[in-house]
Each structure stands twice: as structure tokens, then as C-alpha cells.
N, C-alpha and C positions, 0 to 999 in steps of 0.2 A: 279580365282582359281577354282578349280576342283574339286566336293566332286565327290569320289570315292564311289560304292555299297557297297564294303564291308566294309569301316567305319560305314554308316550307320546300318549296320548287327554286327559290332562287339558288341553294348552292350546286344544286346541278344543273341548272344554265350556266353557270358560271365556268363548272368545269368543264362544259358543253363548248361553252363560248369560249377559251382559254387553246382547244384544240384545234391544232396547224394544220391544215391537207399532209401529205408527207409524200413524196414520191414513192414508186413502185418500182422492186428492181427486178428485175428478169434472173433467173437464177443460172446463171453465167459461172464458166470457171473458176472467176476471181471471187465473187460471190462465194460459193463454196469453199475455197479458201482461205478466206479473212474471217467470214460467220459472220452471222446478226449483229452481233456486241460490236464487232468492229465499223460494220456498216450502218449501223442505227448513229455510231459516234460519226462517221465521214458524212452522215446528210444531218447531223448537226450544224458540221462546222462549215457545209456548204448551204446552208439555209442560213447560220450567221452571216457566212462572206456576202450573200446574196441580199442581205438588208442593210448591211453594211455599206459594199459598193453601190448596190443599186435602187436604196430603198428611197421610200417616198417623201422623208421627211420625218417630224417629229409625230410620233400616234399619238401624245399622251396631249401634247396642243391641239392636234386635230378632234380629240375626243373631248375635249375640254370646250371648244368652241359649237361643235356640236351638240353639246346638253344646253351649252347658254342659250341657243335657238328654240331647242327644245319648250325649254322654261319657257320662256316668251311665250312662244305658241302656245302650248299649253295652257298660261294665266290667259290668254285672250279666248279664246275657248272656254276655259272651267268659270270665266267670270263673266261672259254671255250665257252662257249653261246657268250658273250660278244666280242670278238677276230675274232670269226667269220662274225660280224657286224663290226667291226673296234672299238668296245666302250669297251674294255676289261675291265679297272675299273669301268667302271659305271656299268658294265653288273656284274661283284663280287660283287660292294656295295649292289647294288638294290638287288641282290639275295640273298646274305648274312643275309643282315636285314631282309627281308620277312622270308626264313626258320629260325633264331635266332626266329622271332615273335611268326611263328608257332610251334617250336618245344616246346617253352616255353607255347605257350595255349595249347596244347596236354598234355603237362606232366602235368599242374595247372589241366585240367580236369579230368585227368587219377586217381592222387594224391587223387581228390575229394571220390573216390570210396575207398569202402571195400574190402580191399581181404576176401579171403574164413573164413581165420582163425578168423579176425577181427568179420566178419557174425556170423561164429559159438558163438564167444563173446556174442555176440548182443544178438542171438536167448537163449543162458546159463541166462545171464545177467535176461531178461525178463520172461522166465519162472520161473526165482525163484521166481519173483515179484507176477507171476500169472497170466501172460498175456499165449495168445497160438500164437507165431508166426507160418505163411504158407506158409510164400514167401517174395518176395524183390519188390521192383518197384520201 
């Protein structure tokens, strides 16, 4: 058997893909005074609030409809691809599954992120706290 590069590679896409932007806090009085520990917990719970109140809907649907496209596409392609080698189903399965795989770790990573609005939340959220957000990363 065969390990393939990119198995190898997929658990750190994964943890790649799993990671939030996080806001940046300006190192302000209050800042200083609560620490990291406490501030890493307050853009927790304001990154919750902000998916919470303002999020986009369900990710795991969205990522789920997402791969089904995928697949599709995919089998129409690997099985034109495919036909022209003589291997037309093999050439749809194998393609099928691979874009289904990818289309579905694209949307899980995409999902992972904040839209603008959610942002805006975050930055709302934490300035009432006391914090000064200045950026994302």
C-alpha cells in the first residue's frame, strides 16, 4: 500500500483550516490589567456572541451542499477525463470523491471565518468590555 503526500499533509490543513482570524488588542490599560488569559476568554465569548447573534446561518448545511456540488462536478469531469482513457467510471468516481473532499474542506475552512458583520460584533462586543481592537490576523 501507498501513502499518498497529501494524506500526510491533510492534518495540518485541517488545523490550518480549523483557525479563526482573532482580533488584535492594543495594549491599553485595561488590557494590562485583566492579562492575556482574561482577554483571550472575552474575544472568545465575543466571537461566540457574534455568531450567535449575527451569524450566517448553519455551516455544517452550507458545507454539506457544497461538497454535493462538488461531487457532481467532479463525476462530470473525471468521467469525460475518464472516457477519453477508456476508464470512464473510474475516471467519475475518483474525481467525484476528490472535488466532494475538497469542496467540503474549502467551505469547513471558509465557514471557520468571520464575515464583516460578525467583525464589526467582535470589535462592538470588546470595546464595551474595554478592550481597543486594531486589526484581525
Amino acid at each position: 500500500m501507498k501513502i499518498r503526500p497529501l494524506w500526510l499533509a491533510l492534518p495540518a490543513l485541517v488545523v490550518l483550516g480549523c483557525a479563526t482570524q482573532r482580533p488584535v488588542l492594543y495594549p491599553n490599560e485595561h488590557l494590562a490589567r485583566v492579562g492575556p488569559e482574561a482577554a483571550r476568554y472575552d474575544v472568545d465569548r465575543c466571537i461566540e456572541f457574534a455568531r450567535q447573534y449575527a451569524g450566517r446561518g448553519s455551516k455544517s448545511a452550507e458545507a454539506a451542499e457544497e461538497a454535493a456540488k462538488g461531487a457532481v462536478r467532479g463525476g462530470v469531469v473525471g468521467g469525460a477525463a475518464g472516457a477519453v482513457w477508456g476508464q470512464a467510471g473510474r475516471g467519475a468516481g475518483s474525481a467525484a470523491a476528490g472535488a466532494a473532499a475538497g469542496s467540503l474542506m474549502r467551505s469547513l475552512f471558509q465557514s471557520r471565518q468571520l464575515d464583516p458583520v460578525e467583525r464589526r460584533f467582535v470589535v462592538t462586543c470588546l470595546s464595551e468590555l474595554g478592550y481597543q481592537p486594531v486589526g484581525w490576523r
